[in-house]
VOFI-531116 format. One record per atom (N, C-alpha, C, CB): x, y, z. Coordinates in steps of 0.001 Angstrom, whole numbers, padded with zeros to 6 digits, always signed. Glycine has a CB too. Layout:
BEGIN
XYZ ...
***
This chain:
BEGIN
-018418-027505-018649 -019413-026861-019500 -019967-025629-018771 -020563-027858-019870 -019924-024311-019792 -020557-023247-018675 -021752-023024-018520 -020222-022043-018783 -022688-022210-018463 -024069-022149-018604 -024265-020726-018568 -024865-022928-017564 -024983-020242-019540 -024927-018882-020059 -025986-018352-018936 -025373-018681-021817 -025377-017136-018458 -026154-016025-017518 -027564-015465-017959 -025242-014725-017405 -028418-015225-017182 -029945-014712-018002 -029509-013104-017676 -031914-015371-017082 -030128-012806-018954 -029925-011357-018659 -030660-010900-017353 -030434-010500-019872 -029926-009390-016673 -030470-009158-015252 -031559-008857-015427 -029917-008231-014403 -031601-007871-016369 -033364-006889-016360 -034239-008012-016477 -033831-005599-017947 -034305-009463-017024 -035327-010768-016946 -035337-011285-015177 -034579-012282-018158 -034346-011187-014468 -034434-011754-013291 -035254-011311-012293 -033407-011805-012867 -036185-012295-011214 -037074-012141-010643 -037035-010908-009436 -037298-013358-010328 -037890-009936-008869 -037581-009174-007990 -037426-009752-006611 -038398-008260-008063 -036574-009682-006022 -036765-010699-004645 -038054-010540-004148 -035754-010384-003350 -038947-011499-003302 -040422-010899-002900 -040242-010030-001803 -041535-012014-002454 -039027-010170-000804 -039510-009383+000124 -039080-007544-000615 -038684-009954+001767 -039345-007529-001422 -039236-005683-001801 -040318-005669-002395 -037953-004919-002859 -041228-006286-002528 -042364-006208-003150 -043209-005428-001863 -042894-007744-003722 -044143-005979-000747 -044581-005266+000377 -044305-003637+000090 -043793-005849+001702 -043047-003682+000004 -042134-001988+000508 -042572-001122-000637 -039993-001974+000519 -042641-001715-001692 -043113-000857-003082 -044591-000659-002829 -042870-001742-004693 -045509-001594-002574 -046717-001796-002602 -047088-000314-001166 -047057-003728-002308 -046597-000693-000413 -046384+000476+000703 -046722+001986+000053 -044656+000462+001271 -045447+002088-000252 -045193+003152-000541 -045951+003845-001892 -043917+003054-000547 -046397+002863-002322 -047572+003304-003739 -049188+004211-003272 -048236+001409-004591 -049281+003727-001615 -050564+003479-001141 -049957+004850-000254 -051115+001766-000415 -049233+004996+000008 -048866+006680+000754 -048665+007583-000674 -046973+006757+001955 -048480+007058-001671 -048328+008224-002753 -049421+008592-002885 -047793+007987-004071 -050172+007336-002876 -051752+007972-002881 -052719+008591-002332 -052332+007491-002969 -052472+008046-001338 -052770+008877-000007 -053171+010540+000379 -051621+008693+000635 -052102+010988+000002 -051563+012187-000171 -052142+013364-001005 -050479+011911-000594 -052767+014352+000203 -053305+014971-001623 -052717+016192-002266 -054996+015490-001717 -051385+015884-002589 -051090+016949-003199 -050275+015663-004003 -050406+018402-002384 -050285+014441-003685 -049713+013267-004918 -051164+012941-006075 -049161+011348-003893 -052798+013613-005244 -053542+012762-006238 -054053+013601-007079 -054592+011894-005731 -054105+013294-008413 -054744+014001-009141 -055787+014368-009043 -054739+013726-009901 -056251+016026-008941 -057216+016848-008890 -058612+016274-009377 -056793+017941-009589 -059473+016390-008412 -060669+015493-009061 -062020+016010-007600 -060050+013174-009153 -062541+015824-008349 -064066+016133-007612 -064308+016056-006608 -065015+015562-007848 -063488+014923-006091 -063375+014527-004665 -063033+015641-003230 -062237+013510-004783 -061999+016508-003834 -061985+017707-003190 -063200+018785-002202 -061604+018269-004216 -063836+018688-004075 -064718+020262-003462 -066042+019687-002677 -065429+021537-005050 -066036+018753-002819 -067184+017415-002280 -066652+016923-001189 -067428+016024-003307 -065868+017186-000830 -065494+016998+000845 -065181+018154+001042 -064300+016004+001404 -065688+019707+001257 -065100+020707+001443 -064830+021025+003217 -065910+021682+000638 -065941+020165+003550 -066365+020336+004934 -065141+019916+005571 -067669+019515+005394 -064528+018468+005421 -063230+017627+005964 -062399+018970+005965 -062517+016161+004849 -061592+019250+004778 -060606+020380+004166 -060689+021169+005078 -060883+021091+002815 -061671+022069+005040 -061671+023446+005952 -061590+023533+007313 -062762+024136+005800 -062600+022284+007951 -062482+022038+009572 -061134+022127+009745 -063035+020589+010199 -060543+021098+008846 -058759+020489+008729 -057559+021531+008639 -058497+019569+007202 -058388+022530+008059 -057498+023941+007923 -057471+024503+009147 -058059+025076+006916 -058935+024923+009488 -059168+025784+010331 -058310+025360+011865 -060743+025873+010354 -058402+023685+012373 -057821+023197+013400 -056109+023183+013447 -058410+021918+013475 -055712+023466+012035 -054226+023472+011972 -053696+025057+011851 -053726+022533+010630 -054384+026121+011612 -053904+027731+011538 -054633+028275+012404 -054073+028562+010191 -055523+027432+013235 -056213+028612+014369 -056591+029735+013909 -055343+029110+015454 -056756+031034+014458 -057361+031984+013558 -055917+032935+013243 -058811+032878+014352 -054764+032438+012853 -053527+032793+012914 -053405+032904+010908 -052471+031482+013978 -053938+032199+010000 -053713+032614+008743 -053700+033472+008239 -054099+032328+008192 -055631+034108+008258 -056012+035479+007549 -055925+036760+008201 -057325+035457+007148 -055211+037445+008039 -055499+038885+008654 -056424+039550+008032 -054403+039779+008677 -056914+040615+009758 -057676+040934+009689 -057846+042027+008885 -057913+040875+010538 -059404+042370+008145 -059372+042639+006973 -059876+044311+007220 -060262+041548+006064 -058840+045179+007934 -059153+046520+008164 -059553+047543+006668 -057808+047055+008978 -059470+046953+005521 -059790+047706+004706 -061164+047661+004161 -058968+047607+003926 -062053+047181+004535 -063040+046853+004444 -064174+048168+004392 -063066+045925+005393 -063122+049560+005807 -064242+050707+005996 -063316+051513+005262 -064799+051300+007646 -062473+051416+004958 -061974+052241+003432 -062196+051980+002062 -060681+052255+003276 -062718+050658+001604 -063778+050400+000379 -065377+050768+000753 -063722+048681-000050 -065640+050260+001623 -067207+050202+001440 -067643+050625+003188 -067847+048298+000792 -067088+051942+003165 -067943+052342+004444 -068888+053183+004957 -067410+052562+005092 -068986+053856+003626 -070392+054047+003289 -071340+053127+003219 -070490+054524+002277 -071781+051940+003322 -072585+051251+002803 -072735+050289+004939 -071811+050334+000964 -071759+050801+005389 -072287+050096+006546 -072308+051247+007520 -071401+048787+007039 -072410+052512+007440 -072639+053423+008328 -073606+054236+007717 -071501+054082+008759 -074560+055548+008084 -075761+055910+007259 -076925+055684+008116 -075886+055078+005923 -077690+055906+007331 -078936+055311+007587 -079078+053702+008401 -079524+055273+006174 -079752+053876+009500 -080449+052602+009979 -081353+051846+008786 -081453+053023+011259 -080838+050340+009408 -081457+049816+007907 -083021+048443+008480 -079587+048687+006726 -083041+048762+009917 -084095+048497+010596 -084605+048716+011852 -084136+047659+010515 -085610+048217+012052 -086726+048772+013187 -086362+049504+014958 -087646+047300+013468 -084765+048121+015214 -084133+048268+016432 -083357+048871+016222 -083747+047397+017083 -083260+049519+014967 -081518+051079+015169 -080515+050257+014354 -080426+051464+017471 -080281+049076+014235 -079317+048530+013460 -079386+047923+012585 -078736+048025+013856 -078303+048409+011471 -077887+047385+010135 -077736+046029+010275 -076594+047689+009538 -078229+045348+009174 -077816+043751+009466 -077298+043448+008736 -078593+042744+009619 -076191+042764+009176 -074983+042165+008065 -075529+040519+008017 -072952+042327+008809 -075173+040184+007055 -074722+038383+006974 -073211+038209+006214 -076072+037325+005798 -072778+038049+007021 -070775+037551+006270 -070952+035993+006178 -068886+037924+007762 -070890+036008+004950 -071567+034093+004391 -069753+033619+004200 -072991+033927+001966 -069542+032460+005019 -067920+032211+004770 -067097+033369+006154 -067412+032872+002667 -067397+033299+007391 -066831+034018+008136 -065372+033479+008843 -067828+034319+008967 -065197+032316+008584 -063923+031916+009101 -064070+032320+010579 -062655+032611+008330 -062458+032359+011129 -062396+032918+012443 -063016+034350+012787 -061041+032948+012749 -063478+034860+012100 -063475+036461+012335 -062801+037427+011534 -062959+036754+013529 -062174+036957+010364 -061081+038383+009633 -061810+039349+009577 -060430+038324+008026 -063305+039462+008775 -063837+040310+008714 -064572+041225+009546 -064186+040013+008151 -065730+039666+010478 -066256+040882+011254 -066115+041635+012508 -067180+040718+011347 -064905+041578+012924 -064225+041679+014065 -063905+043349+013888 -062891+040550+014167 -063192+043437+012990 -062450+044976+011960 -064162+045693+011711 -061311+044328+009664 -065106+045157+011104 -066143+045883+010980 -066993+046674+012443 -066950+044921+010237 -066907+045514+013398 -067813+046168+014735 -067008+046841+015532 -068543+045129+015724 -065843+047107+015169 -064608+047931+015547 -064691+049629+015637 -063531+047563+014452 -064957+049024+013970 -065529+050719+013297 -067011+050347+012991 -064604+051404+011491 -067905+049811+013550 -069004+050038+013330 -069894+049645+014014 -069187+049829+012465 -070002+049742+015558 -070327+048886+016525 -072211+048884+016574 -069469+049454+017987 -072392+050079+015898 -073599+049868+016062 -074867+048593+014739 -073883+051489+016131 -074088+047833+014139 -074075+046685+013138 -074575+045478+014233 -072361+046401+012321 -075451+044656+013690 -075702+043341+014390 -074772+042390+013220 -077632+042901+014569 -074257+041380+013441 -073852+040564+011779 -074580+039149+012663 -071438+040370+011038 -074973+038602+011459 -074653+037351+011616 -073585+036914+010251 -076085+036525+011747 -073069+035610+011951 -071990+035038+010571 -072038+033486+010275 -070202+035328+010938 -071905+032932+009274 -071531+031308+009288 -070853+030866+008639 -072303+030477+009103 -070545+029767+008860 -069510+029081+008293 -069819+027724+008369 -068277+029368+008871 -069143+027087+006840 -068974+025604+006942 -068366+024667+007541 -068745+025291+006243 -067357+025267+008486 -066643+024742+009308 -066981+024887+010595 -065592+025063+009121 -067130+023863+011342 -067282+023804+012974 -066472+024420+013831 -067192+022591+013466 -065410+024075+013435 -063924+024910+014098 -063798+026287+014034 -062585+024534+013379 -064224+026203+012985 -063746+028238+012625 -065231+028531+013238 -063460+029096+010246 -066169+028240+013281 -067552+028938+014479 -066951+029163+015702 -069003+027808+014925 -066403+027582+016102 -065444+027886+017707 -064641+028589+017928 -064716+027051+018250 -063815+029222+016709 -062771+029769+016925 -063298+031466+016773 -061630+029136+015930 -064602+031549+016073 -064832+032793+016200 -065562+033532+017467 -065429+032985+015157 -066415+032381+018124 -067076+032472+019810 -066181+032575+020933 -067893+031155+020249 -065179+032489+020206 -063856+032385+021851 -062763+033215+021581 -062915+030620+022225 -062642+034757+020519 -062924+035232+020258 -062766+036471+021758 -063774+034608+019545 -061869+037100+021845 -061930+037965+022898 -063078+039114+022769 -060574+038545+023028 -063207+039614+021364 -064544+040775+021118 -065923+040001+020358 -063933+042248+019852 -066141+038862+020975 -067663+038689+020690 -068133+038681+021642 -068177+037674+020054 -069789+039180+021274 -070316+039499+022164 -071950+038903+021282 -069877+041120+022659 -072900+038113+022010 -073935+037705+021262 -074708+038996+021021 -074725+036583+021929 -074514+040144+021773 -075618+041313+021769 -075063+041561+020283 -075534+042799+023107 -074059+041435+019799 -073468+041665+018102 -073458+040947+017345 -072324+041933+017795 -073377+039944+017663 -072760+038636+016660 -073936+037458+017197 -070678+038035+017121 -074427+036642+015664 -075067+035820+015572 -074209+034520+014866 -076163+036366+015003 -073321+033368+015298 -072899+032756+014753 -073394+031618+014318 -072186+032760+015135 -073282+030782+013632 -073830+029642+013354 -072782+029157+011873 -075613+029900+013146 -073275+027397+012522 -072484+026876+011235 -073750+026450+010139 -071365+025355+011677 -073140+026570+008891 -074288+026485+007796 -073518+026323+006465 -075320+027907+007748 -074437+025165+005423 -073485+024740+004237 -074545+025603+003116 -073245+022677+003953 -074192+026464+002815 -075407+027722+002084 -075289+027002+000352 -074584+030101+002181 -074651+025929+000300 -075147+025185-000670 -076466+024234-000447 -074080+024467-001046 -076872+023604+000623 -077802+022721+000602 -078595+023308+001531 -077430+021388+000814 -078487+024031+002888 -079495+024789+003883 -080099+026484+003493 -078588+024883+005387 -081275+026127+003682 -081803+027848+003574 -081307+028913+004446 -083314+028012+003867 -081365+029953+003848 -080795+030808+004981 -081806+031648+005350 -079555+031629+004642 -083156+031324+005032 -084615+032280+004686 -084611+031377+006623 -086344+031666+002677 -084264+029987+006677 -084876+029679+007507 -084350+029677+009019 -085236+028712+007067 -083090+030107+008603 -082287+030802+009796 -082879+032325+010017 -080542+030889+009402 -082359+032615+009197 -083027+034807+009645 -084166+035487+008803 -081537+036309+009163 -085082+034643+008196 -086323+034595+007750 -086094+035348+006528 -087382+035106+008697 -086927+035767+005390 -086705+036082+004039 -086703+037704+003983 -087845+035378+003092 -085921+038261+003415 -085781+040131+003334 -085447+040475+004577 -087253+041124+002953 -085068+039971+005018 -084059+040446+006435 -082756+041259+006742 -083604+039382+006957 -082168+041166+005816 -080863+041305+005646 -080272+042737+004783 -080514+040012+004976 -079511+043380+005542 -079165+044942+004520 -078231+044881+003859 -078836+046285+005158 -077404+043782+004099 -075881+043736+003322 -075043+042244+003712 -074782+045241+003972 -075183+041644+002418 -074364+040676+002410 -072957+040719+001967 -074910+039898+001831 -071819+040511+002734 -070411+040161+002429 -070104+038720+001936 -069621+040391+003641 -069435+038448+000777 -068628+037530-000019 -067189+038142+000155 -069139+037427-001623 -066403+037704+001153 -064959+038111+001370 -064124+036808+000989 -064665+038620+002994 -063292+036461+000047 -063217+035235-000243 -063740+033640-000154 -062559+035317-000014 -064743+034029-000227 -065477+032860-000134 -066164+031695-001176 -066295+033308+000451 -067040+032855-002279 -067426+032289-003592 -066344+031062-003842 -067373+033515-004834 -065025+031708-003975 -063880+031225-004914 -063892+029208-004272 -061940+032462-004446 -064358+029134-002807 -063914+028303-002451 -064580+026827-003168 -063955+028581-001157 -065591+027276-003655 -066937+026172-003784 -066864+025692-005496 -068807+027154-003355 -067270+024705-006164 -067485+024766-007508 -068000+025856-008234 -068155+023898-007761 -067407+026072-009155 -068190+027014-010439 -070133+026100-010560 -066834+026645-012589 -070515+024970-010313 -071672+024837-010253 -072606+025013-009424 -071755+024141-010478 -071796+025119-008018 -072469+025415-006675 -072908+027072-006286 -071383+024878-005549 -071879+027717-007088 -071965+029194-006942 -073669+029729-007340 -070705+029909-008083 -074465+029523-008088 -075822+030235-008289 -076517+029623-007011 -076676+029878-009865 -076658+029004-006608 -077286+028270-005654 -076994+029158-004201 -076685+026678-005698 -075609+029683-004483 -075137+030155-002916 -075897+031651-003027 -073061+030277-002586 -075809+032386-004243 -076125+033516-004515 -077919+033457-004491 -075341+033901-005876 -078225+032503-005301 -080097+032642-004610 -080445+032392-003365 -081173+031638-005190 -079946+031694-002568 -079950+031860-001484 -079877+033188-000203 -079277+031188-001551 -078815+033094-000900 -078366+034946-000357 -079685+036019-000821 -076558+035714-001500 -080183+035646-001816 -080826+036678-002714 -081982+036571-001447 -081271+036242-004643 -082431+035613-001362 -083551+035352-000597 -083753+036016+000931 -083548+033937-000526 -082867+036095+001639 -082583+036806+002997 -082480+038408+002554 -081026+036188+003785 -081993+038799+001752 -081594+040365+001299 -082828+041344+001429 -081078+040429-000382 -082994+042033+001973 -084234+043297+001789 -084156+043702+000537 -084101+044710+002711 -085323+044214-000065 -085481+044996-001357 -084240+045424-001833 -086347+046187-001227 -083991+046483-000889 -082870+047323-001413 -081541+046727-000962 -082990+048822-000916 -081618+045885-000648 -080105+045566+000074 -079066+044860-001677 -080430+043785+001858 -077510+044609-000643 -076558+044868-001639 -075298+043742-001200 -076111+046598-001626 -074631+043369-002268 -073540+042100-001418 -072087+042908-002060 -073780+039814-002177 -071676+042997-001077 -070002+043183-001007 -069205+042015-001334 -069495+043567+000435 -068395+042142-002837 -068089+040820-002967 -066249+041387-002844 -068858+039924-004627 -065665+040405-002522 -064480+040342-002876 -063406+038852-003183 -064093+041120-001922 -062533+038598-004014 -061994+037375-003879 -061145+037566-005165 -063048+036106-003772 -060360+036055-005403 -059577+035587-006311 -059561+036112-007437 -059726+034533-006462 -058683+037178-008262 -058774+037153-010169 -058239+036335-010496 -058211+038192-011127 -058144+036256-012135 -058024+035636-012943 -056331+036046-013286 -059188+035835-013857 -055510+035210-013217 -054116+035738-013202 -053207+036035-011891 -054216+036935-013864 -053965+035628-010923 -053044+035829-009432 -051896+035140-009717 -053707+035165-007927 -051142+035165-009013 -049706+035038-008928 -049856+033356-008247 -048842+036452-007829 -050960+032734-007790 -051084+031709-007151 -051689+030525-008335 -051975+032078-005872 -052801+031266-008513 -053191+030693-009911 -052040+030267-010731 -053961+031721-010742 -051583+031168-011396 -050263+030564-011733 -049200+028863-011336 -049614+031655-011204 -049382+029583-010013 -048535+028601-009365 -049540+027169-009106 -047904+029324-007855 -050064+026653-009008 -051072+026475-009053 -051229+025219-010607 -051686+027963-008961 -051213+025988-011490 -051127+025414-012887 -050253+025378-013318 -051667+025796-013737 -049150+025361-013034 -047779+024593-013276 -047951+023656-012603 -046473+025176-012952 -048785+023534-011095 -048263+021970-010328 -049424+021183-011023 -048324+021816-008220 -050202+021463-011749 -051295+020446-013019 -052503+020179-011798 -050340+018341-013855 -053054+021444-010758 -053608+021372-009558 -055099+021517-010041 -053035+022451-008507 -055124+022170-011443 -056720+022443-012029 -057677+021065-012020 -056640+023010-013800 -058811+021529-011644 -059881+020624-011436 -060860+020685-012434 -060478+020818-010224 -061318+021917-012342 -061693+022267-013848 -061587+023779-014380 -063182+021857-014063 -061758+024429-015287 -061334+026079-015649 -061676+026601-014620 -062008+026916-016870 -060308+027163-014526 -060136+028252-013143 -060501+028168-011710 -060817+029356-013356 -060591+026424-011758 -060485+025993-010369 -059716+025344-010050 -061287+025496-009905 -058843+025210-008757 -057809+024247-008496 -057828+023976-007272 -056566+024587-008837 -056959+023107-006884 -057183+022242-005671 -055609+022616-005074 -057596+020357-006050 -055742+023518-003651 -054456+023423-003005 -053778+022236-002625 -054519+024041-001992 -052263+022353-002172 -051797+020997-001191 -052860+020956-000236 -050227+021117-000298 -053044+021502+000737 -054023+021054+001547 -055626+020217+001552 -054107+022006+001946 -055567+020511+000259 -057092+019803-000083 -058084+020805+000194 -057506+018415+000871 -057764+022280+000510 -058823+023256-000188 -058854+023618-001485 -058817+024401+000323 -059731+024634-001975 -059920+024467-003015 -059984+025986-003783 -060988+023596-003018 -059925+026686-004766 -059443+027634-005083 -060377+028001-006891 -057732+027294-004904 -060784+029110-006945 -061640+029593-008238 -061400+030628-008359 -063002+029548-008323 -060518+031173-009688 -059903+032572-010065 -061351+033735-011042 -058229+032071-011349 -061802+034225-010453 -062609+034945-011165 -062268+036362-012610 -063233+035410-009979 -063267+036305-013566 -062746+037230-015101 -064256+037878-014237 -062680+036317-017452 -064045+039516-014538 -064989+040628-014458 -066274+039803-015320 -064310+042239-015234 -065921+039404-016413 -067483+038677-017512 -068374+037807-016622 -066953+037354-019032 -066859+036499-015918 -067390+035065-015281 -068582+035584-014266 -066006+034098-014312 -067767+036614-013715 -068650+037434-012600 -070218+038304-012409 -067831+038349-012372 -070005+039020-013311 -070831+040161-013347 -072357+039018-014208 -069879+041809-014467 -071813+038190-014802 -072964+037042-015364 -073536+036132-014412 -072373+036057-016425 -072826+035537-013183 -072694+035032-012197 -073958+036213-011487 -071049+034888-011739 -073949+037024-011416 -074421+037628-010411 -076077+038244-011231 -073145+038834-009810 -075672+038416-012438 -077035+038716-013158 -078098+037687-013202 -076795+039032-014548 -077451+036095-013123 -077909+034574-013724 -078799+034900-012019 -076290+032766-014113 -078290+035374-011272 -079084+035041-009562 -079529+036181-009248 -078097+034532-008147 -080370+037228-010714 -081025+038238-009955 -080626+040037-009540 -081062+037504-008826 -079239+039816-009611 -078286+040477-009481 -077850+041856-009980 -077684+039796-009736 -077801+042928-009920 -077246+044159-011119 -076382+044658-010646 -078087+045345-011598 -075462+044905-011758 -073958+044964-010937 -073469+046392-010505 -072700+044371-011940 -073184+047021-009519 -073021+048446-009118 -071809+049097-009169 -073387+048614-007917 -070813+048192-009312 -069611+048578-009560 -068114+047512-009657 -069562+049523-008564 -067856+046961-010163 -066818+046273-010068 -065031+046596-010628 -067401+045268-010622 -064049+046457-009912 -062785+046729-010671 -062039+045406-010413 -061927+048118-010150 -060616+045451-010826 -059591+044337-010212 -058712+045031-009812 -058976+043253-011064 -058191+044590-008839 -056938+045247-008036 -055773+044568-008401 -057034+045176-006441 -054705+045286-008540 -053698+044437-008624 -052301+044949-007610 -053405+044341-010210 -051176+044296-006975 -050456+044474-006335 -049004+043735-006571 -051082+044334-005383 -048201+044172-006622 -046744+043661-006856 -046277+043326-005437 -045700+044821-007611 -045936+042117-004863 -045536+041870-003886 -044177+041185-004077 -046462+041282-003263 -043259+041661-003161 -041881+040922-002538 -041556+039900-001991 -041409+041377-001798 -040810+038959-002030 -040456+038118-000770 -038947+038005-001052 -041293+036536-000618 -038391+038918-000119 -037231+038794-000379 -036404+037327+000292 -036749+040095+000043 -037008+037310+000979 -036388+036067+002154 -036250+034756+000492 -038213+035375+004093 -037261+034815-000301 -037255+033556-001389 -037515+033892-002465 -038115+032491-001236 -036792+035805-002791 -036053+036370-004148 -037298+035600-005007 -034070+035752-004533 -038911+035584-004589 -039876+035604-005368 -040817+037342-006047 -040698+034629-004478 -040957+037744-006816 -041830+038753-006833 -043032+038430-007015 -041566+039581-007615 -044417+038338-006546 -045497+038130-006994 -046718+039048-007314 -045730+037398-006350 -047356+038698-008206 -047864+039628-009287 -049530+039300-008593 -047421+039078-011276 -050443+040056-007712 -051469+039589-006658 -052519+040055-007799 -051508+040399-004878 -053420+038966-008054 -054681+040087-008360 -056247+039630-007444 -055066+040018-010387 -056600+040645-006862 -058481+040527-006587 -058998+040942-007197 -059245+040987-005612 -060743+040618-007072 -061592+041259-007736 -062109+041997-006741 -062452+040532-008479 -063519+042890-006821 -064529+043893-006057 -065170+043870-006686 -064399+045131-005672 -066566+043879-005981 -067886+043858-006806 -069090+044530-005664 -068294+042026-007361 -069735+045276-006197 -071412+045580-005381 -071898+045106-006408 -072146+047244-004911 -073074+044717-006021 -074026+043804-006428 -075411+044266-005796 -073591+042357-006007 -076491+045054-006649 -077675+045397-006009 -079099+043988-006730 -077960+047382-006511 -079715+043671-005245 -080625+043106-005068 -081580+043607-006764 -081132+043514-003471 -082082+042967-006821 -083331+043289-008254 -084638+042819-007572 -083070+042137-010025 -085760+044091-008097 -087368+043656-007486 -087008+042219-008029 -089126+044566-008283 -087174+041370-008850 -087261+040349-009354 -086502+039382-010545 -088145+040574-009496 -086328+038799-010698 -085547+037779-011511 -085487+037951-013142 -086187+036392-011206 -084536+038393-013976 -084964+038777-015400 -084842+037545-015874 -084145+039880-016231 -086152+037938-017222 -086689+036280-017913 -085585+036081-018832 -088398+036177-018937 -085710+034294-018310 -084608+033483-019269 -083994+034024-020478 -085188+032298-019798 -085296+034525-021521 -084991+035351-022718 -083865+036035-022897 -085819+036204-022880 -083906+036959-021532 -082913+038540-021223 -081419+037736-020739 -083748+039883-019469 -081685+036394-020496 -080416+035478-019664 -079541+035334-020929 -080913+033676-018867 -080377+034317-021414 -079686+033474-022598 -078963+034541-023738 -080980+032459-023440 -079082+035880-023424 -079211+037048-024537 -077890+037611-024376 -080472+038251-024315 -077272+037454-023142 -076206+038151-022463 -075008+037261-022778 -076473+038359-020868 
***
């Protein structure tokens, strides 16, 4: 008598492959360019960036020599206080891209700089051209700490945003900008620059389903990324006080031949002048 076969797809999985699946479910997860984009990111920004900063040394960003061919008028001129020198604050200084190229061509500038990352402070103090008689470093999360209470309130002649905004939530951004507002002298002004709307990364980016929420996304690495529109912006900057002095988008066609990619780059630019005071909600909600 024979005895009829159970079909295979019904038959039990042996247990020992069970462990190995279970394994390997818990490294998919693990992983953050396996987990789906989620809050968790920009809320650990601090982990991310240290994590960056200790793995590219100050070897990622180059240095940002164009800085006194946009806006170098605005850091040479007139003394903008009592001891002979301009005061910068570069909010988001990383290793140095920026202010290294600025006291280059502009030595007579004090900056202070900070950053959310511990590493990139260290990496900017060790640093063959710092010098404390120039540079004020410090680490600082300009979402939750004052900056009135580091370099006291109207202090400041010129604030730089050199990719930085982009890094933080679209909800955290007014918060970083009143802040800023608060250190700025009367007349002072913020140099913005960062991410458009349509970069060639962005792109890339939202094909891998990396969006967190509109026009923010989350790299493999677990930094984090916000493509700015001239509107998102110039409202952004009015909502914190702000009047806008000039803004364009740049755009650039780049090569890589080595991986027969062409990429289509876009930034933004923005001045941004300080306002005696804050326009009423009325004039907000109107815009």
């Amino acid at each position: 008598m024979s005895i009829p076969l159970a079909p295979l797809q019904n038959l039990p999985r042996p247990s020992l492959l069970r462990p190995i699946v279970a394994v390997r479910r818990r490294h998919h997860r693990s992983h953050p360019a396996a987990v789906r984009p989620s809050l968790h990111f920009p809320n650990n920004a601090l982990k991310y960036w240290d994590s960056f900063y200790r793995r590219h040394q100050d070897k990622f960003f180059k240095d940002r020599h164009y800085l006194e061919k946009d806006w170098g008028q605005y850091f040479s001129g007139d003394v903008g206080s009592s001891n002979g020198k301009k005061i910068v604050l570069e909010v988001g200084c990383g290793a140095g891209n920026t202010i290294f190229p600025l006291l280059a061509s502009f030595p007579e500038l004090y900056i202070h700089a900070c950053d959310l990352s511990p590493h990139a402070i260290k990496l900017l103090k060790s640093h063959a051209d710092h010098k404390e008689t120039q540079v004020n470093a410090f680490v600082c999360n300009v979402t939750e700490e004052d900056l009135c209470d580091r370099l006291g309130p109207s202090s400041v002649d010129i604030v730089t945003l050199i990719f930085m905004l982009s890094a933080v939530l679209p909800s955290e951004m007014p918060k970083i900008l009143q802040n800023i507002r608060g250190v700025l002298k009367p007349d002072g002004c913020v140099l913005f620059r960062d991410y458009a709307f349509g970069d060639f990364a962005q792109v890339k980016l939202k094909e891998k389903n990396r969006m967190i929420t509109e026009n923010f996304y989350v790299r493999g690495d677990g930094t984090c990324s916000f493509y700015f529109t001239e509107e998102f912006l110039s409202n952004l900057f009015l909502g914190a006080g702000f009047l806008t002095a000039d803004m364009s988008i740049y755009k650039k066609q780049i090569e890589n031949r080595l991986r027969s990619v062409t990429m289509d780059r876009c930034w933004i630019r923005g001045i941004f002048n300080k306002q005696d005071c804050r326009l009423p909600d009325s004039v907000l909600t109107s815009t």
